[in-house]
DOLOVO-455434 format. One record per residue (C-alpha): residue in three letters; x, y, z. Coordinates in nm, 3 decimals, m for minus. Layout:
N
pt type->ALA	X->X	Y->Y	Z->Z
...
***
This chain:
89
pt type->UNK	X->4.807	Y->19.679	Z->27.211
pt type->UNK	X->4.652	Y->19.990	Z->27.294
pt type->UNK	X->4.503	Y->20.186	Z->26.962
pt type->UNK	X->4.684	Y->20.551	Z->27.104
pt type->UNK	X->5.023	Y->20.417	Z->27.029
pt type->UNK	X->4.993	Y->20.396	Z->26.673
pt type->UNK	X->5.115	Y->20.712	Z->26.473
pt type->UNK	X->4.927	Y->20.749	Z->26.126
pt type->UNK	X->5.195	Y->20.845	Z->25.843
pt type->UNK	X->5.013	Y->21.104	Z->25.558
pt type->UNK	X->5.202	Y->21.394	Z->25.393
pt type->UNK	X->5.376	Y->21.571	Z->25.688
pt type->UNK	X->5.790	Y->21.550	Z->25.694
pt type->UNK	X->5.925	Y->21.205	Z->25.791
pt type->UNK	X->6.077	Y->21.399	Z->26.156
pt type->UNK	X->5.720	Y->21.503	Z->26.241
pt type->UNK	X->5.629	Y->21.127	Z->26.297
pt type->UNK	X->5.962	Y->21.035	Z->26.421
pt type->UNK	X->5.897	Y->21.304	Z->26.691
pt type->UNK	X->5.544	Y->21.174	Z->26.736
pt type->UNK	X->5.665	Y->20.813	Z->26.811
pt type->UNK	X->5.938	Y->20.929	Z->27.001
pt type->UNK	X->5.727	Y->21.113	Z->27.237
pt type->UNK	X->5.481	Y->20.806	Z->27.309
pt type->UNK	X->5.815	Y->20.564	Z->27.334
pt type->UNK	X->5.966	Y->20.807	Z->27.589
pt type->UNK	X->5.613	Y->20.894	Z->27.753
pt type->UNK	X->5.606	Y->20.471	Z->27.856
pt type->UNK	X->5.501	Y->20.312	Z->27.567
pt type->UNK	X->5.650	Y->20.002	Z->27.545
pt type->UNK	X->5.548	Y->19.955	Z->27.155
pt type->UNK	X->5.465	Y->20.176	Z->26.888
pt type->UNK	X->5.318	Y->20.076	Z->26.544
pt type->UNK	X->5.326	Y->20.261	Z->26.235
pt type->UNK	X->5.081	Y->20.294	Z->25.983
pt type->UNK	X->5.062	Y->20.406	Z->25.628
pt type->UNK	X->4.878	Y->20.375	Z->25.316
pt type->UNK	X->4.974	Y->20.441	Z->24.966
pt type->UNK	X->5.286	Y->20.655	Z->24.854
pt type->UNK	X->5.330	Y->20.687	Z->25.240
pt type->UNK	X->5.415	Y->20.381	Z->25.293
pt type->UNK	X->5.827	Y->20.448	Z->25.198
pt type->UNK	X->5.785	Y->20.740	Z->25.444
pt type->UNK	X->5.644	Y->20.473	Z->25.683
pt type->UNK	X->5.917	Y->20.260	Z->25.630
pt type->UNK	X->6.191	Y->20.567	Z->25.661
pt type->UNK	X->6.030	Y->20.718	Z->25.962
pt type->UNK	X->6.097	Y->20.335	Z->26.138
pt type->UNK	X->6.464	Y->20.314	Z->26.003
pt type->UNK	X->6.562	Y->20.690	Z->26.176
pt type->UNK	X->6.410	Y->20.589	Z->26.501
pt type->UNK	X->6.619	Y->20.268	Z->26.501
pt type->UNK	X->6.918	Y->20.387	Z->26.333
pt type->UNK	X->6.959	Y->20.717	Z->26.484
pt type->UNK	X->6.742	Y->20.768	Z->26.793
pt type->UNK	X->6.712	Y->20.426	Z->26.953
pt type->UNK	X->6.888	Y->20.133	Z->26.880
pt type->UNK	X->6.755	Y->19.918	Z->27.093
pt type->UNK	X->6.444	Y->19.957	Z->26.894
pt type->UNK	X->6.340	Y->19.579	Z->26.752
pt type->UNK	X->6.108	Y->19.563	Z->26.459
pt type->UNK	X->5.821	Y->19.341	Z->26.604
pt type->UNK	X->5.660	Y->19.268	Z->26.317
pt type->UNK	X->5.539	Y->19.399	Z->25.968
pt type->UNK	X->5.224	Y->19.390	Z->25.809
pt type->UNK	X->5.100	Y->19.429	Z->25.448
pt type->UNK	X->4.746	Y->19.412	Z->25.311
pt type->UNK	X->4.545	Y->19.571	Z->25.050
pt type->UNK	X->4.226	Y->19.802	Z->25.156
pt type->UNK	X->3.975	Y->19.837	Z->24.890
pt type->UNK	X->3.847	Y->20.205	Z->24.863
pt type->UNK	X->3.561	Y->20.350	Z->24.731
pt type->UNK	X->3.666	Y->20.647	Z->24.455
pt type->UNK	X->3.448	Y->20.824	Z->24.195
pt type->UNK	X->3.212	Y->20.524	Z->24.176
pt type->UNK	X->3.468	Y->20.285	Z->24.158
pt type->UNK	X->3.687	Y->20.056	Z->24.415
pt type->UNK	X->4.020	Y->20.129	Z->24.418
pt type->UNK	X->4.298	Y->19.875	Z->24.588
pt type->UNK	X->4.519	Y->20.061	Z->24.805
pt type->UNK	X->4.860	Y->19.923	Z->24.974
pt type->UNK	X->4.842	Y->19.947	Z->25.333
pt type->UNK	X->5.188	Y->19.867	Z->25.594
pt type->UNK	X->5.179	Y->19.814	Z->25.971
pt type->UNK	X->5.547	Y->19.823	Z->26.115
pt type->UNK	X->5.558	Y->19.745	Z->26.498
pt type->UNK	X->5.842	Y->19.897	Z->26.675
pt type->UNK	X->5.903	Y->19.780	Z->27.044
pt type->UNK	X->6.139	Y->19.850	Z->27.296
***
C-alpha cells in the first residue's frame, strides 16, 4: 500500500481526520489506514466508526493492528500502544 494514504491521528478533532481520509478515499484511494498512538488511539478508532457509519458504508475494515513501540523519554524507555485500522473500499 502506498505510505500517502495513511492519515496520522494526534490531538486535532476526530472530523479533521475524517475529512482527511475522506478526501484521499474520494481523490482514488482505494484503501486508507489509520494510525494512532497512545490516548489517540480511541480517537483512531472513532474517526474509523464515523467514516463507516455515517459517510460510507460500504467502507470494510481490512484489518487491525496492535503493537507496542518502545520510546525513549527522560532517560528512560517508555512502552507506548500503537493501532493500525485499514479501511478499504
Amino acid at each position: 500500500m502506498a505510505e500517502e494514504h495513511v492519515v496520522f491521528v494526534g490531538n486535532k478533532p476526530v472530523m479533521n481526520y475524517v475529512l482527511a481520509a475522506l478526501t484521499q478515499l474520494n481523490e482514488g484511494a482505494g484503501e486508507v489506514t489509520i494510525k494512532a498512538r497512545g490516548r489517540a488511539i480511541s480517537r483512531a478508532v472513532d474517526v474509523a466508526e464515523i467514516l463507516r457509519n455515517r459517510f460510507m458504508p460500504n467502507l470494510n475494515i481490512k484489518g487491525i493492528k496492535i503493537d507496542t513501540e518502545e520510546l525513549e523519554s527522560e532517560g528512560r524507555s517508555v512502552n507506548v500502544s500503537t493501532i493500525e485500522i485499514a479501511l478499504a473500499k
